[in-house]
Residue, then its C-alpha position, 0 to 999 in steps of 0.5 A: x144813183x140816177x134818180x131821175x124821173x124821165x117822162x116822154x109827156x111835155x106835162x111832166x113837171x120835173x124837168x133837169x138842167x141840161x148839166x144835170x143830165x150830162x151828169x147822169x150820162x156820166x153817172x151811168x156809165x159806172x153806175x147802174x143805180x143804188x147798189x148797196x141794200x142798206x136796212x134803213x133808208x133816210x127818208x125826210x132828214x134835215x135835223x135832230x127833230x125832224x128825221x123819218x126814215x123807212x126802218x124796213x128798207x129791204x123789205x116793201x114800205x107797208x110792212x111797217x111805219x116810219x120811224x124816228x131815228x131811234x126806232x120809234x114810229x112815226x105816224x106817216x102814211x100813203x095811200x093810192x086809189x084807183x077809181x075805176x076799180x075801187x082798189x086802194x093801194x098802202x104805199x107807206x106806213x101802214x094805213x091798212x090797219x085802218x081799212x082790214x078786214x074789208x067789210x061788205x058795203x065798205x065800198x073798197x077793197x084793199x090791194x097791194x102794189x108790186x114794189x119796185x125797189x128804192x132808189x137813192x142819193x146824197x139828198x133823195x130816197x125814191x121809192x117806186x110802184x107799179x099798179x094794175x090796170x084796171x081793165x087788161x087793155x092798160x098797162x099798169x100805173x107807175x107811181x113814185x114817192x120821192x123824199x128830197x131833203x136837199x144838201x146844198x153846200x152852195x147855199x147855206x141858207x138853203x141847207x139851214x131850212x128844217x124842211x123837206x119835199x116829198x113828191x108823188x110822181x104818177x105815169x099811166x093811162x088810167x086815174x090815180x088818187x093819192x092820200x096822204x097824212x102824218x100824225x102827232x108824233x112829229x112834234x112829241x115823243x110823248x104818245x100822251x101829249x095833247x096836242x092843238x093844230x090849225x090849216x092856214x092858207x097863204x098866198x103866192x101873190x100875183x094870182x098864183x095858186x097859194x099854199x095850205x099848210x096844216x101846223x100842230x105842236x103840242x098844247x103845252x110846249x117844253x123848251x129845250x126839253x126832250x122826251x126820248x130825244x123828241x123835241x118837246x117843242x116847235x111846230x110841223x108845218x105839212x104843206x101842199x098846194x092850195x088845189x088838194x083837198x084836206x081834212x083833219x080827224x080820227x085816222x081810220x076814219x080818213x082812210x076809209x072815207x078816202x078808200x070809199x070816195x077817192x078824196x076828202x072833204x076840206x073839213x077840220x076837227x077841231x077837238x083837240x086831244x092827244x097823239x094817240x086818243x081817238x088818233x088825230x091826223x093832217x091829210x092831204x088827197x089828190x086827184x090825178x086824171x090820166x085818162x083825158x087821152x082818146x088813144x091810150x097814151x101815157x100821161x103823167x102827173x106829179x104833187x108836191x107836199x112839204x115837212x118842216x118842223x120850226x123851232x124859235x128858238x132853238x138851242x140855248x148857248x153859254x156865249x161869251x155874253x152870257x146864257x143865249x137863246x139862239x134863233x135858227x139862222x132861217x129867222x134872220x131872213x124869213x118869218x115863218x110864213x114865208x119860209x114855208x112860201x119860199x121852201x115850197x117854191x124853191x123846189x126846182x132850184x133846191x133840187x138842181x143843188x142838191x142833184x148836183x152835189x150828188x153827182x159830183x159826189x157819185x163821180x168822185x167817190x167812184x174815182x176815189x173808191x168804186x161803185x160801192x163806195x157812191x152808195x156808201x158816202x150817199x148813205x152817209x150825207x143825210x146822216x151828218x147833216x141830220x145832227x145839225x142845226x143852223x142858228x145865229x146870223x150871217x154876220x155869227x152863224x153858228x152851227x150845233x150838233x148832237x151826238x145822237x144815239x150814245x151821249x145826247x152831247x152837244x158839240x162834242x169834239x171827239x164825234x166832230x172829230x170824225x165826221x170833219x172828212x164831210x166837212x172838208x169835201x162839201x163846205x169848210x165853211x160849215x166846220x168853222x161854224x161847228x167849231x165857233x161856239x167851242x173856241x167863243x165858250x172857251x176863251x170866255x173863260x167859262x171852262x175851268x181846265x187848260x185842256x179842251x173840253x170834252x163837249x159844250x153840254x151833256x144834253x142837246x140842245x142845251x150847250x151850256x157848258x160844263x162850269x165846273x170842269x167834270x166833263x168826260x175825261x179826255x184831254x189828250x183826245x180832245x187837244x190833239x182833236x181840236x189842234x188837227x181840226x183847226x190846222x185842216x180848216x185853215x189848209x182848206x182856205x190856204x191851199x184850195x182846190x179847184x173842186x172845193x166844195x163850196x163850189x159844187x153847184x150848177x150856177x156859174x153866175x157871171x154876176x159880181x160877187x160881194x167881198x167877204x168883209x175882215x172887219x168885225x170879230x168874227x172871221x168866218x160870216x155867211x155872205x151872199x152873191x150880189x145880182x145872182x140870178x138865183x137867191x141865197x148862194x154863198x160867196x167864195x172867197x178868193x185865196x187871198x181873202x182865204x189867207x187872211x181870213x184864216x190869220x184873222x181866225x188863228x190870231x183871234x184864239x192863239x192863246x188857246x192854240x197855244x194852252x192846248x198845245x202846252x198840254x199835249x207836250x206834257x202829256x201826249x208822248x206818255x198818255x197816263x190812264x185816260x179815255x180815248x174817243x173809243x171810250x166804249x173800250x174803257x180806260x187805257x195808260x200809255x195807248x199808242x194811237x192815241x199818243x200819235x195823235x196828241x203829237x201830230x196835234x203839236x206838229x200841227x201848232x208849229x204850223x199854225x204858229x208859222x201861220x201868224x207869223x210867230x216863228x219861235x213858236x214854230x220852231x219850238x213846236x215843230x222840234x218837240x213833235x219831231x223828238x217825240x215822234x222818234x221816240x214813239x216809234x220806238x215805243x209804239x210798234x212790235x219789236x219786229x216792226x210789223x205792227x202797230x201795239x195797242x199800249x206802248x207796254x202792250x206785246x202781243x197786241x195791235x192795234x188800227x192806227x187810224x190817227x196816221x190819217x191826220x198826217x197826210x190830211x194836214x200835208x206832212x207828207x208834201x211840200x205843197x206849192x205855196x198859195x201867192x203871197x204867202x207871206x201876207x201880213x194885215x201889216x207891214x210886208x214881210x222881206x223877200x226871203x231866200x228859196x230853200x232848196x227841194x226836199x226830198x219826200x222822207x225829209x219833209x215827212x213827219x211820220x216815216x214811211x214805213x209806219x204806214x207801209x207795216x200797217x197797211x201791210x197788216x190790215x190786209x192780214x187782219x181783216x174779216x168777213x165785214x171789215x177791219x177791227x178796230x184792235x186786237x181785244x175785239x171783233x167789232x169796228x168802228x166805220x169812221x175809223x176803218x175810212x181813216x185807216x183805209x184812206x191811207x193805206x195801199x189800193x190793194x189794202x183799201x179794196x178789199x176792206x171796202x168790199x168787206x163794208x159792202x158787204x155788211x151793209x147789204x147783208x147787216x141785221x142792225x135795224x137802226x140807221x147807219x152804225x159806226x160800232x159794228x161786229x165783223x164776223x157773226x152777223x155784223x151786228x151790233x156788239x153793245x153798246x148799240x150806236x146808230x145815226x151817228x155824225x161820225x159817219x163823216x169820215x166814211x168822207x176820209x178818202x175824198x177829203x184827203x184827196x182835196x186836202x193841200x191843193x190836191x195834192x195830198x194824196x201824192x204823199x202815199x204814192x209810195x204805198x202802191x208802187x209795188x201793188x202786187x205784193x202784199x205780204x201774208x203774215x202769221x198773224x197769231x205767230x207775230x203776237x205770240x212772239x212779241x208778247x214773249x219778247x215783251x215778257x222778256x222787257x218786263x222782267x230785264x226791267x224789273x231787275 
């Protein structure tokens, strides 16, 4: 987890806040670094389009090269020299393919470092060398390569910039050279592509060294068009500072000239070809002098480059105006140049936010779970926001996310659904913008049916609708799924705590804040601090301003609140045959936990009824979801009451009820403290009420007790080698729901499981990066079909989102699950089954007569 670069030398140029090595104090007194071995490591992740992971992360970095998150590689290589040996060093990719076998004359000889190992957070990968002295009197170089793609919920401008820094960072007594280049694969999928690129050089201003930024696209750009879900357009800008040298040209010719003369030659090829003829790469060297001391000492030494891939524009959207060409939110403040200015030079900032969420994250994720789950949720950060682009303008942000690796969707609701748990722990604000564009589509009426749709667009980044109402059949999933979404968004406003993500950053400004505006049509705008020492931090609205925000936002869709709730009281209690969001399952009649859910999502209306004020809706609503909650306790568990089925007509199945998650999370279990002035009204004040007088925990829960008592009683049973299936038809599980299930479940339940996902990260054979649909025995591989890179790895964030959830307090609605932690009963598993799917046939056939 500590993945600091520490350096005796006052020449270091990576120096932390005092907070931040308090933080790391802390951290290490739990833990001793990166645990977990994963097989892939996210390496420059910001968005769709620009994402390059290290696919051979337990193996060293030169055996294979980067790659896309598909699996595809990626040109991105690194070489160091040193000088004094002529020895040339592979750190990344696999730049010796260019250099083997060494011929007499060439002038070099090609080595291999000791890898040290990798190292990772929330927003950074660290990879560590060590290089052989040249002479015996030395003791070896030590060389690292960090990748900072900065998650900074602070600062939504900040985490909106589809950039990334990698950093060389050197420490030795002899000099080092450093090489560096990417190919044209960053801006196509289509080796064939022909491609065109320039070098430009802008200034910082005020005689302060400028910066020269190589930019390639391809010759003929493809708008909103994708090819093996590379995007057919934009432009990668590689920068580095204006001291390097550069050249452009045929990729083996670069590296044997850099390995022959430690550097290049400031010159540019300008023959434009494609990707792959006669290769074509962007490099950048330097020079590190490290021997400029007479007694031997260490000295130490460091580069910045740059990675950004711009996109103008970058989504097409069916908005209520019409088919719109969405512009990145960036634009609204920079024009390209001088995003790459202000990215470059906002490392140290962009780093302290992003080493801060990282540590409170590691400190929280400790506390909610062990040492393993740090890593877990670490792992998990990037790969959220790697599906994500920001667009629109702080007065209308909006934010798209593709359903990378199984459908290609934009905004579908049922992977919103599970990665929201990231939302909720790191920025609320941010889910309001990913759920913006569904409620703006729909409620401009382009959407033809009275349940929510299943996405905004069958293929990313073209979020234009489905007119015709033929998108994947799933109301009952996806009402229940909006319905949770909603009411949990609105509860992180009104019942905020004092960790809220928002505020996970290490500048407590004194400045004054601006007011978020009311006025305007939309309720959730991006504003910044005014007279902030540090640009671009976003405001935190008080609890007031949170309530009427809220109110504004439920008021403004109410009657879509309302229809899709309509519908889950037809249809949520006696599911027909339909998909659930585990569509790779198939089709099922009557399933169990998809039910719970559409009955929560109408509890949870009663609750955003009582929010506008509209008391007969509430009542209404809340009476429905209690007469049919009871109704489907008794349809929906073993006749013994152990157990969970699949189907309500299912005996002998089971199945994981991970939809009981939403319960807790939307504060059923807890009567939480109001928020002062709840009663606020836009208009004129309500009367004082009476207080009503304390409730017990059994009257204010929704779903009794002892539901989550026999589950988390049975997923202890049933758990194998890597974790918790997800029902009885399969070995395979799906990770965001085993976080969900896990979350409300016992301690002694959840630790156990939690060491299960453990060990199938450090010893999976996937090779993509981090799966949700995974075998449990075997070699925790994939089971077909093959998801990877997925979003919904947000709910590995299930634990720490519920434990924020209702003021901090929803946690305390599951005390009753480890006041006997010692005890959980062994079950007969397959004795149970057998004998409820008897009992079952014995219904059936009473039933028939």
């Amino acid at each position: 987890m500590c993945l600091f670069w520490t350096s005796s030398s006052p020449a270091s140029s990576m120096r932390l806040k005092t907070a931040l090595a308090a933080a790391c104090l802390l951290l290490s007194a739990f833990s001793n670094c990166s645990i977990l071995t994963p097989p892939v490591l996210p390496l420059l992740v910001r968005n769709p389009y620009l994402s390059t992971w290290l696919g051979n992360a337990r193996e060293v970095p030169w055996s294979k090269w980067p790659m896309f998150w598909t699996g595809q590689e990626i040109g991105f290589s690194v070489l160091a020299s040193v000088p004094e040996s002529s020895q040339v060093y592979p750190l990344l990719g696999r730049p010796q393919d260019s250099l083997l076998p060494v011929q007499q004359g060439d002038g070099y000889n090609v080595s291999f470092p000791t890898y040290l190992g990798a190292k990772y957070d929330a927003s950074t990968t660290n990879l560590s060398y060590s290089i052989p002295s040249p002479n015996s009197s030395s003791k070896p170089a030590k060389l690292v390569l960090s990748f900072l793609s900065p998650i900074t919920p602070s600062s939504t401008l900040r985490q909106s910039l589809p950039a990334a820094y990698i950093t060389v960072f050197v420490e030795g007594t002899f000099n080092v050279n450093i090489y560096i280049d990417v190919n044209g694969q960053w801006v196509s999928g289509d080796r064939g592509s022909q491609i065109a690129w320039e070098l430009s050089q802008s200034s910082f201003g005020q005689g302060k060294p400028g910066l020269k930024t190589w930019a390639f696209h391809r010759q003929t750009e493809l708008l909103f068009t994708e090819y093996l879900d590379r995007a057919e357009w934009g432009t990668a800008h590689f920068s580095a500072p204006a001291d390097v040298r550069h050249d452009s040209g045929t990729s083996a010719l670069l590296r044997q000239r850099f390995s022959r003369t430690g550097t290049l030659q400031n010159e540019n090829d300008n023959n434009f070809r494609s990707i792959m003829d006669d290769e074509p790469v962007f490099a950048f060297s330097k020079s590190f002098i490290l021997n400029n001391t007479s007694i031997g000492l260490q000295s130490t030494d460091s580069v910045t480059f740059t990675m950004a891939h711009t996109q103008d524009p970058a989504v097409q959207f069916a908005a209520a105006r019409g088919l719109t060409l969405m512009r990145p939110l960036w634009a609204s403040s920079f024009s390209t140049e001088q995003l790459l200015i202000f990215h470059y030079l906002d490392f140290e900032t962009a780093s302290t936010l992003a080493y801060n969420y990282s540590a409170q994250l590691a400190i929280d994720a400790y506390q909610s779970g062990a040492a393993d789950y740090v890593d877990i949720v670490a792992l998990s950060a990037r790969q959220v926001m790697g599906s994500t682009s920001f667009t629109g303008t702080p007065d209308d942000p909006i934010i798209f996310m593709k359903e990378i690796s199984s459908d290609g969707n934009t905004q579908t609701i049922d992977v919103l659904f599970p990665s929201f748990p990231f939302f909720l722990y790191s920025n609320p604000k941010w889910f309001a913008y990913l759920l913006e564009p569904l409620i703006e589509h729909t409620l401009s009426g382009q959407y033809p049916n009275k349940y929510a749709m299943h996405d905004l667009g069958a293929s990313f980044p073209n979020a234009t609708g489905h007119p015709d109402g033929r998108d994947e059949y799933m109301p009952v999933e996806e009402c229940g799924n909006i319905l949770i979404m909603g009411l949990a968004l609105v509860n992180s406003f009104r019942y905020k705590d004092k960790h809220a993500g928002g505020s996970l950053h290490l500048f407590d400004d004194p400045s004054e804040e601006t007011a978020p505006s009311l006025d305007g049509p939309k309720a959730f705008t991006l504003q910044f601090k005014g007279g902030s020492a540090v640009k671009y931090l976003d405001t935190e609205e008080s609890d007031l301003e949170g309530m009427r925000i809220t109110k504004k936002w439920v008021n403004r869709s109410y009657g879509l609140w309302k229809q899709w709730t309509g519908y889950l009281v037809d249809y949520s209690l006696e599911p027909e045959n339909q998909l659930s969001t585990d569509d790779f399952a198939g089709w099922l009649p009557l399933q169990t936990n998809l039910a719970l859910k559409g009955i929560i999502g109408i509890h949870a209306m009663s609750k955003l009824a009582e929010i506008v004020g509209n008391d007969a809706d509430a009542k209404m609503y809340r009476n429905i979801s209690k007469s049919y909650i009871a109704r489907w306790e008794e349809t929906g568990l073993s006749r013994d009451k152990t157990h969970a089925k699949v189907a309500y007509d299912w005996y002998g199945s089971w199945t994981t009820l991970y939809n009981l998650y939403a319960d807790s999370l939307l504060c059923f279990r807890v009567e939480p403290e109001k928020p002062k002035d709840t009663n606020f009204d836009l208009g004129p004040p309500h009367k004082q009420k009476p207080m009503k007088p304390p409730q017990d925990d059994e009257q204010i829960a929704f779903v009794p007790k002892h539901v989550y008592k026999l589950q988390s009683d049975w997923y202890y049973n049933v758990r194998q080698k890597y974790g918790l299936p997800l029902d009885s038809r399969h070995l395979y599980t799906k990770t965001d729901w085993e976080f969900f299930a896990m979350a409300v479940s016992a301690r002694t339940v959840r630790e156990p499981i939690l060491q299960s996902v453990a060990r199938w990260v450090n010893e999976t054979v996937t090779d993509r990066p981090l799966t949700d649909l995974h075998m449990t025995e075997g070699r925790g591989e994939f089971p077909g079909p093959n998801f990877f890179a997925r979003p919904v790895v947000g709910g590995h964030f299930a634990f720490l989102a519920l434990e924020r959830a209702c003021g901090g307090k929803a946690v305390d609605g599951l005390k009753f699950l480890d006041e006997t932690p010692d005890s959980v009963p062994l079950l007969d598993v397959q004795g149970l089954l057998r004998i409820d799917a008897l009992e079952g046939l014995e219904v059936d056939a009473w039933e028939d007569l």
